[in-house]
C-alpha positions as CSV (number, residue, x, y, z in Angstrom):
1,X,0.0,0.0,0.0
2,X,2.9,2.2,0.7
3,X,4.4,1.7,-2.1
4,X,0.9,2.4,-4.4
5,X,0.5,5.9,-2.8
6,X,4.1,6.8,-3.2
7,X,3.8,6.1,-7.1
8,X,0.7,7.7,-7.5
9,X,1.8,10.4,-5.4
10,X,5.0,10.7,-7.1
11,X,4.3,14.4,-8.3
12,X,3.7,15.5,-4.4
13,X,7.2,13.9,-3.1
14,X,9.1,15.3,-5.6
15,X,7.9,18.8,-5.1
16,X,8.4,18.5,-1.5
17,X,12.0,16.9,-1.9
18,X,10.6,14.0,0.6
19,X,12.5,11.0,-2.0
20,X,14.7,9.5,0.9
21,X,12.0,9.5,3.3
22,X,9.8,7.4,1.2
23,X,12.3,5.1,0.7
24,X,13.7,5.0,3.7
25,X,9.7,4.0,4.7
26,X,9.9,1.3,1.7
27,X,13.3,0.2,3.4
28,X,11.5,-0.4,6.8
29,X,8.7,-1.9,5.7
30,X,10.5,-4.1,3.4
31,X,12.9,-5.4,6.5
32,X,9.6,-5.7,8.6
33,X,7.9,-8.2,5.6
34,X,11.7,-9.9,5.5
35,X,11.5,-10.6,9.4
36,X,8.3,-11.8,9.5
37,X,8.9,-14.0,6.3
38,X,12.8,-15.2,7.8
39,X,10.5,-16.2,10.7
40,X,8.0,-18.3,9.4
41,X,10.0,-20.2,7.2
42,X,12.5,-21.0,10.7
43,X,8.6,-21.8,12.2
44,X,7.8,-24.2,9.6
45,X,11.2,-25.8,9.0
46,X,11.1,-26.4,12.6
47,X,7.7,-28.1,12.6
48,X,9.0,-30.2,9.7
49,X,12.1,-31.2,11.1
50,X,9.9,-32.3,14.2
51,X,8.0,-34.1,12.5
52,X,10.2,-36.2,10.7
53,X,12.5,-36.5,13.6
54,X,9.4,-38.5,15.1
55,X,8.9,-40.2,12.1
56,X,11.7,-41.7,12.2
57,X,12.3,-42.3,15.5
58,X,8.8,-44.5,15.1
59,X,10.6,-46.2,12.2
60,X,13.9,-47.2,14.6
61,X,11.8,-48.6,17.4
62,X,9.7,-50.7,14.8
63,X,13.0,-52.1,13.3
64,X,14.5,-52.4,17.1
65,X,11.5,-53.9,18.6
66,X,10.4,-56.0,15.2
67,X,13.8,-57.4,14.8
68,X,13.7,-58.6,18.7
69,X,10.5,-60.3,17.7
70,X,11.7,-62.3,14.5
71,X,14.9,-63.1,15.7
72,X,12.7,-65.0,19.2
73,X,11.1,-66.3,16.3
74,X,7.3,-64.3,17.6
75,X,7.5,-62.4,14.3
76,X,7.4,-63.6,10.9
77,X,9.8,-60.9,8.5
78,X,6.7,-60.9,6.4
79,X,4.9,-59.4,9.2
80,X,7.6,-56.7,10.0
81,X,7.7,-55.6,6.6
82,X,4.1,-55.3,6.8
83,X,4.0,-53.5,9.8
84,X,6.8,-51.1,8.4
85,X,4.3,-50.6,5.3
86,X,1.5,-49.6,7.5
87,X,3.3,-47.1,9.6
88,X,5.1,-45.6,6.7
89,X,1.3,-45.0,5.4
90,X,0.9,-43.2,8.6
91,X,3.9,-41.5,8.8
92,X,4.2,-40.2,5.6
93,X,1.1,-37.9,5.1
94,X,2.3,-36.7,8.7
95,X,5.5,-35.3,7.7
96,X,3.8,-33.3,4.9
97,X,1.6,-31.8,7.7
98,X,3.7,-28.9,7.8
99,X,3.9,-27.9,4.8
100,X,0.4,-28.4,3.7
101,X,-0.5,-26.7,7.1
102,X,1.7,-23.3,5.2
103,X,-0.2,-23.6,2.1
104,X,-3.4,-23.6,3.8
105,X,-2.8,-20.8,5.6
106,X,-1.7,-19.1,2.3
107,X,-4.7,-20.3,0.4
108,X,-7.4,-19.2,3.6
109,X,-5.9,-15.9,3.5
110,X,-6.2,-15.8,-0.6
111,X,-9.9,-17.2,-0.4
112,X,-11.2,-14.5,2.3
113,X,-10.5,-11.6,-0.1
114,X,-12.0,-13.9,-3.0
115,X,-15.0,-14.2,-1.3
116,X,-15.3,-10.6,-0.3
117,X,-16.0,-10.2,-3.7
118,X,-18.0,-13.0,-4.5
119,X,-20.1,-12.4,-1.7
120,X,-20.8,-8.9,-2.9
121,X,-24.2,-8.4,-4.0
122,X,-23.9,-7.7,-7.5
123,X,-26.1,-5.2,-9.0
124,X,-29.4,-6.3,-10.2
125,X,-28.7,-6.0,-14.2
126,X,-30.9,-9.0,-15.1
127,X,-33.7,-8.2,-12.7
128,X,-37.0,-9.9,-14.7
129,X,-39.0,-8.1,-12.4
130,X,-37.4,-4.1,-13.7
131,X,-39.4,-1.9,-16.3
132,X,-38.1,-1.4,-19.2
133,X,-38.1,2.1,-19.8
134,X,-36.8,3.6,-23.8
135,X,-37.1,7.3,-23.2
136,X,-37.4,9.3,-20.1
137,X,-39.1,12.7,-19.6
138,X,-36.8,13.3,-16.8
139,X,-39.1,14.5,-13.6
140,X,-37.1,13.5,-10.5
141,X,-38.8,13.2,-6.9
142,X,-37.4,12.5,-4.1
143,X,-39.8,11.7,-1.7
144,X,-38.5,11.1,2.0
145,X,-35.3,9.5,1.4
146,X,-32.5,9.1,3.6
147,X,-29.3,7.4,3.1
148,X,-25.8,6.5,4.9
149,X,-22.7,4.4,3.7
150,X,-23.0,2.8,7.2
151,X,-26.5,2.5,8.3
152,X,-25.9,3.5,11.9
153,X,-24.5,6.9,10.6
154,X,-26.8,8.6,7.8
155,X,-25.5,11.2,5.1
156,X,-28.9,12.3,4.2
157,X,-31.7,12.9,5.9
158,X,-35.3,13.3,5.0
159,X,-34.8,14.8,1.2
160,X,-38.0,16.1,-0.2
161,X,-37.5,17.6,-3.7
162,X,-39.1,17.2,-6.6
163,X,-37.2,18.5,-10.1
164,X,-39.5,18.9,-13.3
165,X,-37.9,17.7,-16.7
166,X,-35.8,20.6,-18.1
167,X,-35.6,22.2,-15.1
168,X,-31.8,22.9,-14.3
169,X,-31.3,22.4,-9.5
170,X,-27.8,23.8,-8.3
171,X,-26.9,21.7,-5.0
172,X,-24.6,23.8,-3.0
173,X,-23.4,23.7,0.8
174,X,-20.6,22.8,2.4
175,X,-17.9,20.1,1.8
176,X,-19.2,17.2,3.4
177,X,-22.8,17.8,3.3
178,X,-24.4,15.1,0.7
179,X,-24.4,17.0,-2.3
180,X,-22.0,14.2,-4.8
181,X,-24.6,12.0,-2.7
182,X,-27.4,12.7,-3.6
183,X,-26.6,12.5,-7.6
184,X,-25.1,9.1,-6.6
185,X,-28.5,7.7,-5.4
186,X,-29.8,9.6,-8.6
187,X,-27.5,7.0,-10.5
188,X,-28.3,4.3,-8.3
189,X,-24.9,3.7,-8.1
190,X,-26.3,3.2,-3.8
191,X,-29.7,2.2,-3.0
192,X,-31.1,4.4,-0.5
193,X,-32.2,3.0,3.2
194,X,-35.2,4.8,3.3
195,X,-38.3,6.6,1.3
196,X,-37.4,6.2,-2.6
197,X,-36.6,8.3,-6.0
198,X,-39.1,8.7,-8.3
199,X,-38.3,9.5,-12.3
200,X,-41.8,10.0,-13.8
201,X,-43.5,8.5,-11.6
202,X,-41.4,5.0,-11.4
203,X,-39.1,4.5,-8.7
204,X,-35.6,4.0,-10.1
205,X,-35.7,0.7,-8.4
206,X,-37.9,-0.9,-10.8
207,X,-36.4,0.3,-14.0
208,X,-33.8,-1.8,-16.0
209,X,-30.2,-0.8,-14.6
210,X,-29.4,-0.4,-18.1
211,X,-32.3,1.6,-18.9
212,X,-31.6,4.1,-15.7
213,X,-28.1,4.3,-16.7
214,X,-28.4,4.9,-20.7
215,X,-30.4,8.2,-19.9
216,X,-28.3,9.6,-17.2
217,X,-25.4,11.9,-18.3
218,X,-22.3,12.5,-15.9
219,X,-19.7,15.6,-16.3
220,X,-17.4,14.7,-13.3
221,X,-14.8,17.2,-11.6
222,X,-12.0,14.8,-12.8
223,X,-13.1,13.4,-16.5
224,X,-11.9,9.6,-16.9
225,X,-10.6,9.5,-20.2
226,X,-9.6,5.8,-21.3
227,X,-6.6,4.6,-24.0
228,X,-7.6,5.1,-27.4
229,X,-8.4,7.9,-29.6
230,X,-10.0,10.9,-28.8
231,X,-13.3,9.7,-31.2
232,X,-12.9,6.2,-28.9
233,X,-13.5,8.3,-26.1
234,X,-16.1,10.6,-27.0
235,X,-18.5,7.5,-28.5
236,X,-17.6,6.0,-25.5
237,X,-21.3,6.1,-24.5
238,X,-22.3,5.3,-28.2
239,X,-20.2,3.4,-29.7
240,X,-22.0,3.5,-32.8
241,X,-21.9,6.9,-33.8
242,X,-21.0,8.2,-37.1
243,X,-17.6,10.2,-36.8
244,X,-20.1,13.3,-38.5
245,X,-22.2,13.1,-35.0
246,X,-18.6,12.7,-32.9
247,X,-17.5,16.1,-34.7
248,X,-20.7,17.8,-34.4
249,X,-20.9,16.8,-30.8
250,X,-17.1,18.2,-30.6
251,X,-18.0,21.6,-31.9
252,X,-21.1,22.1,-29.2
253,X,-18.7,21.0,-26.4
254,X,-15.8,23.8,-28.1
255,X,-13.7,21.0,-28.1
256,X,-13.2,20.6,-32.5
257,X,-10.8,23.2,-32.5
258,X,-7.9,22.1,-30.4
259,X,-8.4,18.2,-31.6
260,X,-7.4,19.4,-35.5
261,X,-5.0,21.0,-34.2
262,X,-3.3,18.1,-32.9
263,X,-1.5,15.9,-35.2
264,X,-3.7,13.5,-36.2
265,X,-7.1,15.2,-34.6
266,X,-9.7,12.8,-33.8
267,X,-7.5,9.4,-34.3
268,X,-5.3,11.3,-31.9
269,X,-4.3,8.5,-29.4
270,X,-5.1,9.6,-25.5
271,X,-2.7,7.9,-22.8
272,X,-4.3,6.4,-19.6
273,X,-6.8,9.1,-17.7
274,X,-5.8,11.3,-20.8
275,X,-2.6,11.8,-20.6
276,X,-0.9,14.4,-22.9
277,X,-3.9,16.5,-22.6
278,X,-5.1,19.1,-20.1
279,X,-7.1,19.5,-17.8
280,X,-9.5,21.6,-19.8
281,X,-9.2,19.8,-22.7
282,X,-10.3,16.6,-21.5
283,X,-13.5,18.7,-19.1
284,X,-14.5,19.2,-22.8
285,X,-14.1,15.7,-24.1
286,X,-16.1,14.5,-21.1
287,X,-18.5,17.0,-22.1
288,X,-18.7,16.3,-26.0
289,X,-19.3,12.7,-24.7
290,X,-22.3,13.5,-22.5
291,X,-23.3,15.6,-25.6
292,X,-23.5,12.8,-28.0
293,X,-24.4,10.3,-25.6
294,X,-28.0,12.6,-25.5
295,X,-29.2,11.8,-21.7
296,X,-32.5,13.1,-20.5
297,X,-30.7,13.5,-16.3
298,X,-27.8,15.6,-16.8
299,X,-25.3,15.5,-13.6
300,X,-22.6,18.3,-13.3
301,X,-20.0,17.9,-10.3
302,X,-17.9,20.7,-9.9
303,X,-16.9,20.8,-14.1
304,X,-15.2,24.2,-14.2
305,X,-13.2,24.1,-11.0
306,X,-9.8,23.1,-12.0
307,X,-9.7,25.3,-15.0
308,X,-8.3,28.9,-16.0
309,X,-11.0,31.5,-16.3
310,X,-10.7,31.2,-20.7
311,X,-10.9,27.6,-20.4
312,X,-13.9,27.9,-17.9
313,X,-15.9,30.6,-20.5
314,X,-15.3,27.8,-22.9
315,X,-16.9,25.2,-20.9
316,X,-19.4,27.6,-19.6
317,X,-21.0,27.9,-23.2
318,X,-20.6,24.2,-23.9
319,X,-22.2,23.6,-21.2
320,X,-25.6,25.7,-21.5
321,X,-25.8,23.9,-24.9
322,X,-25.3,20.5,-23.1
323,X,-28.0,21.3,-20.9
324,X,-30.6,22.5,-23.4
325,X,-34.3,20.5,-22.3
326,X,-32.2,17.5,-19.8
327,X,-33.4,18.0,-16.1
328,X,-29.9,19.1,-15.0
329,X,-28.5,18.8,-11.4
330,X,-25.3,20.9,-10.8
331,X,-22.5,20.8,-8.3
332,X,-20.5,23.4,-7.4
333,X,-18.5,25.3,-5.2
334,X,-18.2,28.5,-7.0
335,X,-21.5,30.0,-5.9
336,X,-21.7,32.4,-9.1
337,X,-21.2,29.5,-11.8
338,X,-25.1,28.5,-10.9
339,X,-26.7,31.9,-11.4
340,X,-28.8,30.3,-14.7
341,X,-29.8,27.4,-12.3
342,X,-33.8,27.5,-11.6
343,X,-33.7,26.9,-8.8
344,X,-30.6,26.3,-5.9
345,X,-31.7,23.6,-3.1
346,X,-28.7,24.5,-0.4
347,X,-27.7,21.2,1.9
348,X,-26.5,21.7,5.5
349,X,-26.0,18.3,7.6
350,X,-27.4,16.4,5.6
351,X,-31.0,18.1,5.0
352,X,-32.2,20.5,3.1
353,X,-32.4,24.0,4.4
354,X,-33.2,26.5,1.6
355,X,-34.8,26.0,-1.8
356,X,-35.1,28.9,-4.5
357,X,-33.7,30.7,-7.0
358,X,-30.2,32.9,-6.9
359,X,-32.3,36.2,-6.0
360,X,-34.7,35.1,-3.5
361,X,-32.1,32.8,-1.4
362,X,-30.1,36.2,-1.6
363,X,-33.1,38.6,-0.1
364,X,-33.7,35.8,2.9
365,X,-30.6,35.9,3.8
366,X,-29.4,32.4,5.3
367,X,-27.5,29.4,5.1
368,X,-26.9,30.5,1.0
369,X,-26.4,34.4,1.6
370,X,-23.7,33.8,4.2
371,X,-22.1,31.2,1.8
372,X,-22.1,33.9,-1.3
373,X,-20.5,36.5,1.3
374,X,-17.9,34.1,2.5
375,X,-16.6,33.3,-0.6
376,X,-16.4,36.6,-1.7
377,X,-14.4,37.5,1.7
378,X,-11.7,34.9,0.6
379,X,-12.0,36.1,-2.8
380,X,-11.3,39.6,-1.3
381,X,-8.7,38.5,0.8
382,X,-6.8,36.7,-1.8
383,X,-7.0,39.6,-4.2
384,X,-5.1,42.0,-1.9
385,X,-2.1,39.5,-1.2
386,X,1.0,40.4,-2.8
């Protein structure tokens, strides 16, 4: 595990000039591993020398006391040899004792993290009991639900909130407070523990997996891009597409422009998570993929937050085209990116605590207005540093 975070970490160690230490770490956990190892093997070579020390030791005293008995002529030889056959039967398995008790103990500890997975309940794709449902409108209720990764300690509480189709919901609040969430259990990527989500009147439940899934659209803060070309990746979600719909999705996500400008545009190979382009550039690949993909639930978590302000006007328009008629639920921490939303449903703990639009949240002044005038205090603050 150390030495996973270290690599994928690299970036962070080298810029704080922290090398030696993590290898020094390595070292000592390395010479920890080779003490325990050094000392198992002595444990089992120990067993197994015990064991065939008493092995043979049985086998002397047969031959001692079985000679005795043939030469005073109460033993046959054919019955010594016998005897010697059915105690080496005995014997034998018993010196392998030890080390089949070592690959046991490998194989027990190999077969518990098997079966965590095997025993995971997998999700219900082939459920004959789901709807099938080709095209949503996009309505989303949630009517009462509460959730938590551990039952005994609950994320959400009590959600009431219905979203019409079209309508565009900005979920904003503090770190921590259920907002990624609550689009989660949109997704059904968790079941929630109590009440239910609604999409036009069916809970989510009930639909086909696939079906859910095919008409939900997600714009994370950090796109997953995948090896293969930039076309590969935006008909990710439609693998069928025409390379006209790829380039016409391209040009609403402003993305066309910088892929002919690479080398060999959209055959342009993309390393693993997109490597060799930036972090803008792939925001709007994720984007042109969600575009041609055409999903009726559009979910936005926090896409413009690790850009530069051009690259976030960019995404910005993209964006309001990507949202045109999809019920849209937006994340985000920069409180002025969801001035368009219809309305902003603001989380605290959990529940929520203000529902309305930009305007009227402003002119009641809670939980949102001290948000907006908070982060224009830091924004304040940070201006006047040197």
């Amino acid at each position: 595990n150390r030495l996973n975070e270290s690599l994928h970490g690299i970036r962070v160690v080298k810029a704080f000039a922290q090398e030696q230490r993590e290898v020094a770490a390595f070292e000592k956990i390395n010479e920890r591993l080779g003490a325990i190892s050094v000392r198992t093997a002595r444990n089992l070579r120990l067993l197994w020398s015990t064991m065939s020390l008493i092995t043979g030791a049985g086998m002397v005293i047969i031959w001692y006391f079985g000679g005795h008995e043939v030469l005073g002529d109460r033993m046959t030889m054919g019955d010594l040899l016998a005897l010697y056959s059915f105690m080496h039967l005995v014997y034998g398995p018993m010196e392998w004792f030890a080390e089949v008790n070592s690959w046991m103990t490998r194989a027990f500890a190999g077969a518990e993290r098997i079966f965590e997975v095997i025993d995971t309940t997998p999700e219900a794709y082939e459920d004959s009991q789901a709807i099938r449902v080709r095209r949503m409108e996009g309505r989303v209720v949630f009517d009462n639900v509460s959730f938590g990764y551990d039952k005994s300690k609950p994320v959400l509480h009590d959600i009431e909130l219905a979203v019409e189709p079209g309508e565009i919901v900005g979920l904003v609040g503090k770190s921590g407070v259920g907002k990624t969430t609550t689009v989660n259990l949109v997704c059904r990527f968790y079941d929630v523990d109590q009440g239910g989500i609604t999409i036009d009147g069916t809970d989510i439940r009930q639909i086909k997996l696939n079906d859910l899934r095919r008409q939900i659209g997600i714009v994370p803060q950090d796109p997953i891009l995948f090896s293969g070309t930039i076309a590969d990746n935006i008909a990710y979600g439609n693998p069928d597409a025409r390379l006209e719909a790829i380039m016409e999705a391209a040009r609403a996500a402003n993305a066309h422009q910088f892929i002919m400008a690479k080398g060999d545009g959209y055959d342009t190979k993309v390393g693993e998570r997109g490597a060799g382009l930036s972090g803008g550039e792939r925001q709007r690949i994720a984007i042109a993929r969600s575009i041609l993909h055409d999903p009726r639930v559009l979910v936005l978590d926090e896409a413009t937050s690790s850009v530069d302000v051009e690259t976030e006007k960019q995404i910005q328009e993209s964006l309001s085209r990507l949202v045109e008629g999809r019920t849209t639920f937006a994340i985000a921490h920069r409180l002025s990116t969801l001035r368009n939303a219809n309305r902003l449903v603001v989380l605290d703990q959990g529940r929520i605590v203000e529902v309305g639009t930009h305007e009227e949240l402003m002119a009641a002044d809670g939980h949102f207005a001290e948000l907006v005038r908070l982060q224009q205090s830091v924004s304040e603050i940070i201006a006047v540093q040197p």
